[in-house]
VEXMIMI-972856 format. One record per residue: residue number from 1; x, y, z of N, C-alpha, C in turn. Coordinates in nm, 3 decimals. Example, Ala and Ser with C-alpha at 12.3 -4.5 7.8 and 13.67 -1.06 7.14 Angstrom:
BEGIN
 resi  n_east n_north    n_up ca_east ca_north   ca_up  c_east c_north    c_up
    1   1.319  -0.569   0.780   1.230   -0.450   0.780   1.320  -0.330   0.780
    2   1.285  -0.225   0.708   1.367   -0.106   0.714   1.290   0.003   0.787
//
This chain:
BEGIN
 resi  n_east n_north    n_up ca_east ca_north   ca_up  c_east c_north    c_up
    1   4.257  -6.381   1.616   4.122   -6.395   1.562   4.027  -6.303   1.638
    2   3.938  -6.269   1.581   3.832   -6.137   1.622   3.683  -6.195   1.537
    3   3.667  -6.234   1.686   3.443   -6.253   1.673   3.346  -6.139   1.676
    4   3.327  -6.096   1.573   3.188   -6.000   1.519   3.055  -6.037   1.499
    5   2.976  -5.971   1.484   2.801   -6.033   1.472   2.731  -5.899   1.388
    6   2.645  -5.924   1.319   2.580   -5.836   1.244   2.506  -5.801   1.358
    7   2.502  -5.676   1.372   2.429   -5.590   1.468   2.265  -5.615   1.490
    8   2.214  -5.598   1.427   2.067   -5.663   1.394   2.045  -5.788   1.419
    9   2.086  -5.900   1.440   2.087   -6.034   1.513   2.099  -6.038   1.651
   10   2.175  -5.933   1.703   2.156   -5.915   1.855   2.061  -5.893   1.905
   11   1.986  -5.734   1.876   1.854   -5.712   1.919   1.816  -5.623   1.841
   12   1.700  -5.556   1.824   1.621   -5.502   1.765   1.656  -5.340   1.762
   13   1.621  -5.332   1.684   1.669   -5.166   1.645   1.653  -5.072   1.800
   14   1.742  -4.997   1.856   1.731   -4.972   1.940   1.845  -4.833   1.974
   15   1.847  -4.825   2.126   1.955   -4.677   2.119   2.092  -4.771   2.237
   16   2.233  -4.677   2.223   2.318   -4.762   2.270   2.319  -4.817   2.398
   17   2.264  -4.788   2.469   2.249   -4.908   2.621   2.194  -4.979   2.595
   18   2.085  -5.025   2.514   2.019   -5.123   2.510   2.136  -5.263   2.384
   19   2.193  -5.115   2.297   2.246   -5.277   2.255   2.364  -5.289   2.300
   20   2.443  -5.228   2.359   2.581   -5.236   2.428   2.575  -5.330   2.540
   21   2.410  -5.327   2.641   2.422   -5.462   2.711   2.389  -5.606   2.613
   22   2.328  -5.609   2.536   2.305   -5.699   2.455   2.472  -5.757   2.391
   23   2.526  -5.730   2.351   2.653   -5.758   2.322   2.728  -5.790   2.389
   24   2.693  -5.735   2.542   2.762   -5.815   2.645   2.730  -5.879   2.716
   25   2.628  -5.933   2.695   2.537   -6.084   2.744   2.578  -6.215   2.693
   26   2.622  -6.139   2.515   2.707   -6.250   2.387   2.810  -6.251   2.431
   27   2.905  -6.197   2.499   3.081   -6.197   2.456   3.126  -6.156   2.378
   28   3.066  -6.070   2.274   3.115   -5.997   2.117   3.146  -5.880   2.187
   29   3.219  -5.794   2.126   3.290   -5.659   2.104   3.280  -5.611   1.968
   30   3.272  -5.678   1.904   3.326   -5.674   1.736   3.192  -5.665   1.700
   31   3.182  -5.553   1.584   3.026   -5.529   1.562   3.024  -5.550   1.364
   32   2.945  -5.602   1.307   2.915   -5.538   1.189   2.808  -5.471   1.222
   33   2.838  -5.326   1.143   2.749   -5.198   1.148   2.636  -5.185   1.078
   34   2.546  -5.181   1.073   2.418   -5.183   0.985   2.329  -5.046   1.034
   35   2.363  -4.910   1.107   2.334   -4.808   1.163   2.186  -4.808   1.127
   36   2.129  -4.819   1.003   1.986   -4.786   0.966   1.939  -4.915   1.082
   37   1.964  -5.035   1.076   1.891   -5.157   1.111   1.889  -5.211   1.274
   38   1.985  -5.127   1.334   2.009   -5.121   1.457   2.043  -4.994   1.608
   39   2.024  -4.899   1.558   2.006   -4.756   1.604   1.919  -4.656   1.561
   40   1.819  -4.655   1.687   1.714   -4.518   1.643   1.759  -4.438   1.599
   41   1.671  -4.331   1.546   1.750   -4.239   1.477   1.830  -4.216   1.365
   42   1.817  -4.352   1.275   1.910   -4.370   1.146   1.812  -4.436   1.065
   43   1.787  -4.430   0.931   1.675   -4.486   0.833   1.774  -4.463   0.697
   44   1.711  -4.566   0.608   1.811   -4.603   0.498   1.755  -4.542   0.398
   45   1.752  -4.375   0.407   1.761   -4.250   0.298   1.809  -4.180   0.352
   46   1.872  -4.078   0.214   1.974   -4.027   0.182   1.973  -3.872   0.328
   47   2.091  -3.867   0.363   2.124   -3.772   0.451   2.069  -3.774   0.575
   48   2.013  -3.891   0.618   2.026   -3.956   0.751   2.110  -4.011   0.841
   49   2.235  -4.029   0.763   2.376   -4.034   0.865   2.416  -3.892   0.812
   50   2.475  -3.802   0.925   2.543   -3.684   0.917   2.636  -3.688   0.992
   51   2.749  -3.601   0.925   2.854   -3.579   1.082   2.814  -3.584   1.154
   52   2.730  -3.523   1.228   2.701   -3.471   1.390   2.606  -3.648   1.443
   53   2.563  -3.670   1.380   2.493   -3.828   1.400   2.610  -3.894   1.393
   54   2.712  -3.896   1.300   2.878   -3.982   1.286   2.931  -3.988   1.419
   55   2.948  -3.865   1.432   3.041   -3.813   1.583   2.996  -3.902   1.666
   56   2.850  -3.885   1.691   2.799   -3.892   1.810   2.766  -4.074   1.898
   57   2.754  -4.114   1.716   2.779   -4.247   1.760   2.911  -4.318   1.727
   58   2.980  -4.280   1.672   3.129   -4.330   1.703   3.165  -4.273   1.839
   59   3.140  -4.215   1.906   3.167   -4.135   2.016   3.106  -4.287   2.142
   60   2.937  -4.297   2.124   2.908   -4.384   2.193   2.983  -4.523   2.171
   61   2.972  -4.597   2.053   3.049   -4.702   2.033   3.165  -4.735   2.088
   62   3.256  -4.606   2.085   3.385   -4.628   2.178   3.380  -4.614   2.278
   63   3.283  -4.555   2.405   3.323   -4.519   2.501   3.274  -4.691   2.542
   64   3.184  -4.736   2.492   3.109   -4.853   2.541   3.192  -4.971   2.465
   65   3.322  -4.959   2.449   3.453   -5.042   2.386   3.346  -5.183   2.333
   66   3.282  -5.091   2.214   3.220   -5.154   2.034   3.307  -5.134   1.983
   67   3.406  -5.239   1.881   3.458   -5.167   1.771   3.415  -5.256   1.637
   68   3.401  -5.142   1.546   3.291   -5.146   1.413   3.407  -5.212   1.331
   69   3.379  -5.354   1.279   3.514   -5.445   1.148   3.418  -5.397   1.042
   70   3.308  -5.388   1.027   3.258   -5.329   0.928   3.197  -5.283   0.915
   71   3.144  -5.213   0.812   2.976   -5.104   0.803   2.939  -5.192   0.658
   72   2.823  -5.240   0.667   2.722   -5.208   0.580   2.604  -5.144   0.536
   73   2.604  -5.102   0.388   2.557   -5.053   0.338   2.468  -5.084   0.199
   74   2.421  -5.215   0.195   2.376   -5.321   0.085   2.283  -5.243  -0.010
   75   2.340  -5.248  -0.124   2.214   -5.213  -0.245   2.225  -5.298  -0.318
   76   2.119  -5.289  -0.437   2.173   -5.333  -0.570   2.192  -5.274  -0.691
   77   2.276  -5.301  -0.729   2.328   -5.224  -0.838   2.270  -5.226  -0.967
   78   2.210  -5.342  -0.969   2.108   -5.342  -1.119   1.996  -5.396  -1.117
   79   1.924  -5.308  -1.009   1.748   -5.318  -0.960   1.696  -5.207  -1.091
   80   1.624  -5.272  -1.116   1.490   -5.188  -1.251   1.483  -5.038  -1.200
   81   1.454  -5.065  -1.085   1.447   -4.897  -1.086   1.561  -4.807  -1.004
   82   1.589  -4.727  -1.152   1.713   -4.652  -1.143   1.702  -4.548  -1.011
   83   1.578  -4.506  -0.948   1.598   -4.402  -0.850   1.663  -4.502  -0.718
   84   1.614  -4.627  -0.720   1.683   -4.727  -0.609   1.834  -4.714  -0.618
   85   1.851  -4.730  -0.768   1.968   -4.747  -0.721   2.121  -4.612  -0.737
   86   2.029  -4.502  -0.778   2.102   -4.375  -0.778   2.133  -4.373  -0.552
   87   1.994  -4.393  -0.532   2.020   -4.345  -0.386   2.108  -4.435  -0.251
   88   2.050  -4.614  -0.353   2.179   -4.646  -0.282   2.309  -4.633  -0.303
   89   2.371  -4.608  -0.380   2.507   -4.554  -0.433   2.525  -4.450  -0.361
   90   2.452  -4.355  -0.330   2.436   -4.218  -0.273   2.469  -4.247  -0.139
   91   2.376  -4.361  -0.074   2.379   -4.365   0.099   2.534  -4.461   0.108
   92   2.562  -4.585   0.018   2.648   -4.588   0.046   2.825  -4.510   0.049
   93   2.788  -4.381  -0.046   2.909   -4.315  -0.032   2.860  -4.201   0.105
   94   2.769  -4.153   0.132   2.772   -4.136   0.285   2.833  -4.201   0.370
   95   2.810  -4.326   0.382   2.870   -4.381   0.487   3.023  -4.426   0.446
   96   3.105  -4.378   0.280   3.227   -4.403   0.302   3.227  -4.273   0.335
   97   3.198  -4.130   0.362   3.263   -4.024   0.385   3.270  -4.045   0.514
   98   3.168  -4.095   0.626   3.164   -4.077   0.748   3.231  -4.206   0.820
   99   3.272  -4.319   0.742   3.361   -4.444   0.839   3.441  -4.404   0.885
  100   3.491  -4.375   0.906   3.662   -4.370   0.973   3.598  -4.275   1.149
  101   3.485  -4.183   1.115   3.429   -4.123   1.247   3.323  -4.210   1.323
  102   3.284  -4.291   1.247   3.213   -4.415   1.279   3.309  -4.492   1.372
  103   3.418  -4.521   1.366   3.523   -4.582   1.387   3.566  -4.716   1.313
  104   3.511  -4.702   1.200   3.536   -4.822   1.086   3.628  -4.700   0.945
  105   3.630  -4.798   0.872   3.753   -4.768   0.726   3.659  -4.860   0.654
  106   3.608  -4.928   0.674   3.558   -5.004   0.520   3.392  -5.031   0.520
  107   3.355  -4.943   0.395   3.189   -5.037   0.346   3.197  -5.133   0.292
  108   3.073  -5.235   0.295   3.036   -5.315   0.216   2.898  -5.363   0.119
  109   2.877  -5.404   0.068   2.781   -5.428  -0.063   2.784  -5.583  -0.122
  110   2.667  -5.636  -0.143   2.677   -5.716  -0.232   2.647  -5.688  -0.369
  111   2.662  -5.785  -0.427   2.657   -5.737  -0.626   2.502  -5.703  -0.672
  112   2.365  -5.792  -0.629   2.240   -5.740  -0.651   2.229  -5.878  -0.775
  113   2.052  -5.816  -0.802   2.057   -5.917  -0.854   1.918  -5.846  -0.984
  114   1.880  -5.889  -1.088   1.739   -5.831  -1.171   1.628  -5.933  -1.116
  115   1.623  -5.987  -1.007   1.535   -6.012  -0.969   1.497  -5.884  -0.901
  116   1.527  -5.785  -0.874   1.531   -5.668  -0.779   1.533  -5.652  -0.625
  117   1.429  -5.663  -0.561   1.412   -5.695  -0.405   1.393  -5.830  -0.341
  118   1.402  -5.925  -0.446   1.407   -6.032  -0.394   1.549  -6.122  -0.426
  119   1.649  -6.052  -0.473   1.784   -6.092  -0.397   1.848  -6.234  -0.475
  120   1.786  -6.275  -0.616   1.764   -6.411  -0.602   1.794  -6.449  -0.715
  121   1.856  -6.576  -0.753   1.844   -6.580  -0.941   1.777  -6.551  -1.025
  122   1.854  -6.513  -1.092   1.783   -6.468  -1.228   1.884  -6.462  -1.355
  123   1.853  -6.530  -1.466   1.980   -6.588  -1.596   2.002  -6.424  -1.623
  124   1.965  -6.321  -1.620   2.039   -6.177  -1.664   2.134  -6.147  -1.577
  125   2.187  -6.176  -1.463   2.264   -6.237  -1.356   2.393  -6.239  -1.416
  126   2.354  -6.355  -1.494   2.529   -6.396  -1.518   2.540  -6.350  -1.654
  127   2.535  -6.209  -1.664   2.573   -6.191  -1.810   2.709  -6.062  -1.849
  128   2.775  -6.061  -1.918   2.841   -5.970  -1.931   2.832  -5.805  -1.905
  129   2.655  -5.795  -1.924   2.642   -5.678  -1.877   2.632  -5.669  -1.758
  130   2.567  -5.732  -1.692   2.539   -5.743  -1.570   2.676  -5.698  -1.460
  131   2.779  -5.808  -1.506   2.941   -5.729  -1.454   2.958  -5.619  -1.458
  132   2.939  -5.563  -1.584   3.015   -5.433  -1.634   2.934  -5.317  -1.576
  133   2.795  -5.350  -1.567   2.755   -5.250  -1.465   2.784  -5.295  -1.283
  134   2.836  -5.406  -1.227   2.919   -5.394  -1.125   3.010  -5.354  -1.114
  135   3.090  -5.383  -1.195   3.242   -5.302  -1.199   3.235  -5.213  -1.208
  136   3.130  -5.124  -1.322   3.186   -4.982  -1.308   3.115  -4.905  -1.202
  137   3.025  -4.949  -1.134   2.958   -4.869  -0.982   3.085  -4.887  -0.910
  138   3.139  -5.024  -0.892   3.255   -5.031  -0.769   3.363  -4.961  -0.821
  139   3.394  -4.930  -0.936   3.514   -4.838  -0.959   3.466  -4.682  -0.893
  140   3.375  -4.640  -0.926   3.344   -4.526  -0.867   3.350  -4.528  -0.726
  141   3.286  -4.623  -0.705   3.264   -4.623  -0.543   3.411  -4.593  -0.457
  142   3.495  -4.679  -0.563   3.648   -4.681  -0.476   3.698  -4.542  -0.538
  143   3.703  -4.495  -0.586   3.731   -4.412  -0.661   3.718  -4.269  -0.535
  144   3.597  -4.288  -0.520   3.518   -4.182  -0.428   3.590  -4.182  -0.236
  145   3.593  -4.337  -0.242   3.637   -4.415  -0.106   3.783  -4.346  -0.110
  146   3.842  -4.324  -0.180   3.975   -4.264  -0.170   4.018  -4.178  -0.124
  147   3.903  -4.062  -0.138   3.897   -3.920  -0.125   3.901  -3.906   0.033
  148   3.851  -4.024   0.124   3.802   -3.985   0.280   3.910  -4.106   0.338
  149   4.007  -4.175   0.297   4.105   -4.306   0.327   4.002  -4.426   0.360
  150   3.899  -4.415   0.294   3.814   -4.547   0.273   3.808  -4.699   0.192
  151   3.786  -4.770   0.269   3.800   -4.913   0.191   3.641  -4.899   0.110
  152   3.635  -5.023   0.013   3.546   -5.068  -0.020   3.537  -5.225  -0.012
  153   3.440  -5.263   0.037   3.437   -5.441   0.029   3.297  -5.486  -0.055
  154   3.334  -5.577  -0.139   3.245   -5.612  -0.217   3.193  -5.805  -0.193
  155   3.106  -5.836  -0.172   3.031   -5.995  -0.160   2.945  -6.051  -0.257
  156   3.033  -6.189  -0.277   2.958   -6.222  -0.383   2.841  -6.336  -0.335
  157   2.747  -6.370  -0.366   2.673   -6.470  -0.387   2.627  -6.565  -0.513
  158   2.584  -6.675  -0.476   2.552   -6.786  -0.567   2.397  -6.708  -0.650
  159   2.338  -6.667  -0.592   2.194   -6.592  -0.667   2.208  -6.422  -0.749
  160   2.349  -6.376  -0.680   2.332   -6.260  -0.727   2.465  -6.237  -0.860
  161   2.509  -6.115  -0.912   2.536   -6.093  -1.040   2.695  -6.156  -1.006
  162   2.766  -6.121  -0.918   2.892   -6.228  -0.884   2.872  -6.328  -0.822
  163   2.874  -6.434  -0.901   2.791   -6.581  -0.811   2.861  -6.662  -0.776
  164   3.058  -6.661  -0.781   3.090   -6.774  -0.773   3.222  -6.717  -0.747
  165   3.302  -6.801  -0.723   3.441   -6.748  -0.660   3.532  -6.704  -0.811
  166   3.522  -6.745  -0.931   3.562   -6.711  -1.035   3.557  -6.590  -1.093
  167   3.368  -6.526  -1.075   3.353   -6.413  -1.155   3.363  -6.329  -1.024
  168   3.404  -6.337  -0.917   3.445   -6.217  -0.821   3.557  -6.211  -0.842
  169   3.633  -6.274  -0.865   3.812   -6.240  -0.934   3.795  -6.182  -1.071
  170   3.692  -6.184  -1.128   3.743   -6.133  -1.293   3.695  -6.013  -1.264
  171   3.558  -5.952  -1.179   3.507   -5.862  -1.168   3.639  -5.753  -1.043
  172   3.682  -5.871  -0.963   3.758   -5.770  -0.858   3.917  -5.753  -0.968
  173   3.971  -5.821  -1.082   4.067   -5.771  -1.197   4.045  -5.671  -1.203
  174   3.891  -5.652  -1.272   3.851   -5.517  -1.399   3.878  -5.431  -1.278
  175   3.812  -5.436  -1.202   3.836   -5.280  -1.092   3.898  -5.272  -1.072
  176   4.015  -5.341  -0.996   4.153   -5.335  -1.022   4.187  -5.230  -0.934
  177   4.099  -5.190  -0.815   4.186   -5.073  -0.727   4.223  -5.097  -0.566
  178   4.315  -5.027  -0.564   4.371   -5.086  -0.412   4.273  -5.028  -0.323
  179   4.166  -5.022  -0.280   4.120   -4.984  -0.152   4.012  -5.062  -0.216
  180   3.995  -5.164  -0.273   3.830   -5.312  -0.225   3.919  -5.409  -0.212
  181   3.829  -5.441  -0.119   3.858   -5.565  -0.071   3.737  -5.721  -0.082
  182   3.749  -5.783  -0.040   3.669   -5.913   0.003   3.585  -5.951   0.082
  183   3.453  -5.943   0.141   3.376   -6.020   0.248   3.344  -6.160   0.177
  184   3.436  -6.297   0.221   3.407   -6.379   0.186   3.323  -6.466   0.303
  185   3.155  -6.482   0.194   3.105   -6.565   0.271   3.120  -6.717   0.202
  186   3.098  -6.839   0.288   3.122   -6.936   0.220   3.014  -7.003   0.156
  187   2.881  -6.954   0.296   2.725   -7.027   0.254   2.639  -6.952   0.173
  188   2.709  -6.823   0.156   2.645   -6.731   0.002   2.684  -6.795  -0.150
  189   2.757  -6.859  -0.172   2.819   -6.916  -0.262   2.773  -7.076  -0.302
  190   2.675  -7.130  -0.221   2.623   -7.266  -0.248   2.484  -7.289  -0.295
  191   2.472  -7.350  -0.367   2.347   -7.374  -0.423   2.325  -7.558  -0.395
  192   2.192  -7.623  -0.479   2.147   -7.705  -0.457   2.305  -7.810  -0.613
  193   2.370  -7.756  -0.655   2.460   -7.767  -0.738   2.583  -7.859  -0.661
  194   2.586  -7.740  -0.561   2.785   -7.723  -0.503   2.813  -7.747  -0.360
  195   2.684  -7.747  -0.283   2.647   -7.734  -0.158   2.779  -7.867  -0.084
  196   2.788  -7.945  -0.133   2.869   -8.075  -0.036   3.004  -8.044  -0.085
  197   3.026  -7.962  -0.168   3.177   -7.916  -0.216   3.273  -7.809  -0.154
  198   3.205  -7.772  -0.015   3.197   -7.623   0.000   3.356  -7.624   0.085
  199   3.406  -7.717   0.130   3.564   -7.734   0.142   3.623  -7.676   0.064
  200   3.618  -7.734  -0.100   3.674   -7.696  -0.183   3.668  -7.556  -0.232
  201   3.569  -7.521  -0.210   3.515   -7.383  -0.220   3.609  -7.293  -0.171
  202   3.581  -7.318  -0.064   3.675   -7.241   0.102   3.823  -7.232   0.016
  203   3.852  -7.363   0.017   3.976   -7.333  -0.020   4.043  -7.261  -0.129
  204   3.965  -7.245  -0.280   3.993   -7.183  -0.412   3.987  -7.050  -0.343
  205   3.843  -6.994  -0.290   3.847   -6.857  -0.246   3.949  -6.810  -0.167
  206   4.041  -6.872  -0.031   4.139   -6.857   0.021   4.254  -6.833  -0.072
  207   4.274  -6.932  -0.181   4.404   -6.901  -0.258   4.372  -6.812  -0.362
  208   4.261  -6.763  -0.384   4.207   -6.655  -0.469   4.251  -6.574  -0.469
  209   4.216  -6.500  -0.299   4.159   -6.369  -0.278   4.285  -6.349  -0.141
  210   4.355  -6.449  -0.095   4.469   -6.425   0.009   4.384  -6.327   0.120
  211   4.537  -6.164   0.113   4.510   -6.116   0.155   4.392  -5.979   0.143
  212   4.373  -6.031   0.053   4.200   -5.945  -0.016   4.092  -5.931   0.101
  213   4.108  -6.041   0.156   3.967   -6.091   0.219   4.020  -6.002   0.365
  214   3.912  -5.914   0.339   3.893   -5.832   0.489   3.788  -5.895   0.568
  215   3.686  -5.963   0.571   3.632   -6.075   0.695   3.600  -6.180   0.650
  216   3.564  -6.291   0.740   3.438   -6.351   0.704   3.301  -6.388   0.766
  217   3.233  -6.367   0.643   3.106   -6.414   0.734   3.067  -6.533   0.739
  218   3.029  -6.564   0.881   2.985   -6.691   0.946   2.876  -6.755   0.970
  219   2.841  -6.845   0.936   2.708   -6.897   0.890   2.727  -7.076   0.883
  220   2.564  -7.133   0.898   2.600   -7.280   0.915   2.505  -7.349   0.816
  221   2.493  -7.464   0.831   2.344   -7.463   0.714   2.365  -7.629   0.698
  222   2.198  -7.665   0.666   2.193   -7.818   0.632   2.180  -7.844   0.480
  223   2.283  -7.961   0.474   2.313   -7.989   0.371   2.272  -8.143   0.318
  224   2.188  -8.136   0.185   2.157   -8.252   0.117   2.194  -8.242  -0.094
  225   2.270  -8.374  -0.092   2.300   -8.378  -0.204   2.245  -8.343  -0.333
  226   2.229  -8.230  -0.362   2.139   -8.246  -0.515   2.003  -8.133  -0.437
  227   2.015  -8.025  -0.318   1.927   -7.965  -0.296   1.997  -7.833  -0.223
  228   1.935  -7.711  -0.214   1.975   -7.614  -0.212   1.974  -7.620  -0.025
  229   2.101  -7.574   0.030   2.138   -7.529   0.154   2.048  -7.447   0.213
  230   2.022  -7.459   0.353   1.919   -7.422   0.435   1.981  -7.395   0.547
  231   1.984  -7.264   0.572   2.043   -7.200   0.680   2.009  -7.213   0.813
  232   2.106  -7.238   0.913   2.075   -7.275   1.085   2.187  -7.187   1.150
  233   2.199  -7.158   1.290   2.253   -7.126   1.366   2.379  -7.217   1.324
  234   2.522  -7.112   1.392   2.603   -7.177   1.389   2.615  -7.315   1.483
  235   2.721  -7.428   1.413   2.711   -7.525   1.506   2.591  -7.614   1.503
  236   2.508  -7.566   1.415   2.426   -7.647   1.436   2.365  -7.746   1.342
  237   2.430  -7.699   1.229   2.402   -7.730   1.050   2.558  -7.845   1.056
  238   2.565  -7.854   0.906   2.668   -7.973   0.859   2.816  -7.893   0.823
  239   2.823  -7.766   0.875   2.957   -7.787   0.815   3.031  -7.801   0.928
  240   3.137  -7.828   0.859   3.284   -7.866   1.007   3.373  -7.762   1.053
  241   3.337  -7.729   1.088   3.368   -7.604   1.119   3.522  -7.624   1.195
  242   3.550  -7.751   1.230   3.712   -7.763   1.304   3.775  -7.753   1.162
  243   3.715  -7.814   1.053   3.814   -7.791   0.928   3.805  -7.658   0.837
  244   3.667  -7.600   0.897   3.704   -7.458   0.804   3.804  -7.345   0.888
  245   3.787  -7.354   1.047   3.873   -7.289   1.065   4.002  -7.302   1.071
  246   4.040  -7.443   1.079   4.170   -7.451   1.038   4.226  -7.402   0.919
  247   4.153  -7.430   0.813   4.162   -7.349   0.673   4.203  -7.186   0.687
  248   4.137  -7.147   0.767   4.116   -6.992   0.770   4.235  -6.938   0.884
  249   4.308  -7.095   0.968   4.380   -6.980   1.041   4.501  -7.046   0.978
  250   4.557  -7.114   0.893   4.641   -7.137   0.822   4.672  -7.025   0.722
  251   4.563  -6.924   0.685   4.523   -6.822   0.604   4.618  -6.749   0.682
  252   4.512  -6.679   0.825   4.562   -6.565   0.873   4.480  -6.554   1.041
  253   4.615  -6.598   1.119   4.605   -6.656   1.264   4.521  -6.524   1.302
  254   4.518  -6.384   1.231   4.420   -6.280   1.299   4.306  -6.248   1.228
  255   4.222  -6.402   1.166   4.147   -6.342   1.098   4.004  -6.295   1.111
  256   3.896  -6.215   1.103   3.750   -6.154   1.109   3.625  -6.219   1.126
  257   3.572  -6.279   1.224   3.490   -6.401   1.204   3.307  -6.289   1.182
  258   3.254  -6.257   1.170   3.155   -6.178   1.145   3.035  -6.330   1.147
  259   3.008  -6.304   1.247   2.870   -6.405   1.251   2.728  -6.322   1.191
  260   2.682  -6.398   1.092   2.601   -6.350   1.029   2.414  -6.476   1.032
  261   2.350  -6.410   1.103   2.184   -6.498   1.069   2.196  -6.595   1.200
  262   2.311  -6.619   1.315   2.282   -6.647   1.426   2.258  -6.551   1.526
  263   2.133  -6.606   1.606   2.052   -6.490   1.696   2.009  -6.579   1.845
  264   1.996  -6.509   1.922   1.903   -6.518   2.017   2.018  -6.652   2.130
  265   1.968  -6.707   2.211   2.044   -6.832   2.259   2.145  -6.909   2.204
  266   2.148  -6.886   2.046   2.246   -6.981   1.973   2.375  -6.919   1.989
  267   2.355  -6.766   2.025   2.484   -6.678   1.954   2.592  -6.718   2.046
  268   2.563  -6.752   2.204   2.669   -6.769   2.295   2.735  -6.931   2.271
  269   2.660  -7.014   2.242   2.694   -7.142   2.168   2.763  -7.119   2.042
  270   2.747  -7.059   1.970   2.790   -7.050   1.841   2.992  -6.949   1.833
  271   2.967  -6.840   1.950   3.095   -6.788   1.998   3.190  -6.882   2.089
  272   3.125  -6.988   2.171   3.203   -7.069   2.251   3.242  -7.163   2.181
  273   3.173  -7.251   2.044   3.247   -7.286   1.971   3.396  -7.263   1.851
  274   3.338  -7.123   1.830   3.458   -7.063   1.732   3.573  -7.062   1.829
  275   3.567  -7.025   1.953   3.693   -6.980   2.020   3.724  -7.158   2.031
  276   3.673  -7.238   2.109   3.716   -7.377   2.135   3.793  -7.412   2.014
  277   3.721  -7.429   1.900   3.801   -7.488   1.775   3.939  -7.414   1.725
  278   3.932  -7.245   1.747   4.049   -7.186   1.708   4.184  -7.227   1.823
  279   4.123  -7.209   1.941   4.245   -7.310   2.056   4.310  -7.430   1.994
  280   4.192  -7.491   1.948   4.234   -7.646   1.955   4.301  -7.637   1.831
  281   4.292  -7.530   1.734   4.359   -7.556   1.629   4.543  -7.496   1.639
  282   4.522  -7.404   1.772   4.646   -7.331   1.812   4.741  -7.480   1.924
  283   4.637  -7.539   1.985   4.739   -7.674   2.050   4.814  -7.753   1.943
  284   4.708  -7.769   1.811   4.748   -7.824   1.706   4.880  -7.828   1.643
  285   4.876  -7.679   1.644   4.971   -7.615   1.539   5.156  -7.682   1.571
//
């Protein structure tokens, strides 16, 4: 098993000593990459990561033994305005040409939503078109990802155009190509609907998506019957986390834990728990 943290939850956009000690204040090694959101010198338009910027921070990352499980690169794919989303398509195939010098192999994306910048339901969401213009961006995308030995990872959420563990299998069918993969989150997927079901959840997506699922992201949240989930530090919300990771290492004893929206004091609580429970699930075994 391998503990990651979205880079931007550590500390504030900054240059690599400042967050290389920050990471080792946490106990993480394992980074999700967010380069615009956490390294000067990088902004989220087009031709602001370059080789020579690639080099230079895959260069730092390794010497300061960071290693990148993922890069993101989040757009949406069916925001109203088409120049948004020509350029995120654009920045995210930048950063599949330059992963692998990054010292990562795989981007990621979520599906988007016609609410546009606010990320959020909306009934044009779940519609046939709505897919078909996901699928066919991620076919390209992988398509393109091929050309440099790049993955693609795609995330679904409960608000956005793949909302549920069902239509990310029909949507990850149609594309149908070997280099995407899975970021399965579990608390992206709950609403005020499904929220106390989310075991079951865990588990359909596990027998879904197997070995699909290149991480997961980690997240905690309070839960009331008949109302929409409200996000907390790990450990600190309602889920059980001794039973999801058992779930997950029954999956795959080496699998990606990517802590995602825990920050500040919680993060070393929130890493001393994952490791305790994965032990106790290895005395178990």
């Amino acid at each position: 098993m391998k503990i990651a943290i979205r880079g931007h939850d550590v500390c504030e956009k900054n240059n690599i000593d400042v967050f290389s000690n920050a990471l080792s204040n946490v106990d993480i090694s394992g980074l999700q990459l967010v380069a615009y959101k956490s390294f000067v010198g990088f902004d989220y338009i087009l031709s602001s990561i370059t080789e020579e910027k690639a080099i230079k921070l895959g260069k730092d990352l390794k010497d300061n033994n960071i290693s990148i499980e993922l890069i993101g690169a989040y757009f949406n794919p069916v925001h109203s305005n088409k120049e948004k989303v020509y350029n995120g398509i654009a920045i995210f195939k930048e950063y599949l040409k330059y992963a692998k010098i990054l010292g990562s192999n795989i981007v990621a994306s979520e599906t988007g939503s016609y609410n546009d910048d606010k990320w959020t339901y909306n009934p044009k969401n779940r519609t046939e078109e709505a897919r078909k213009i996901v699928v066919n961006t991620f076919k390209d995308l992988c398509d393109y990802a091929k050309e440099y030995g790049s993955l693609v990872a795609i995330e679904g959420a409960a608000g956005h155009v793949l909302y549920d563990v069902q239509t990310l299998k029909t949507a990850f069918d149609e594309i149908s190509k070997d280099n995407l993969k899975i970021v399965f989150d579990l608390y992206n997927f709950l609403d005020e609907t499904n929220s106390t079901n989310y075991l079951e959840i865990l588990d359909l997506g596990l027998e879904t998506f197997k070995d699909k699922i290149h991480c997961f992201h980690i997240k905690d949240c309070f839960i009331e019957d008949s109302k929409a989930p409200v996000q907390c530090a790990v450990g600190k919300g309602d889920f059980n986390y001794r039973e999801i990771l058992k779930k997950i290492r029954a999956y795959n004893e080496n699998a990606i834990l990517v802590l995602e929206g825990t920050t500040g004091e919680d993060i070393k609580s929130a890493v001393k728990l994952l490791k305790d429970l994965w032990e106790e699930n290895e005395v178990r075994k």
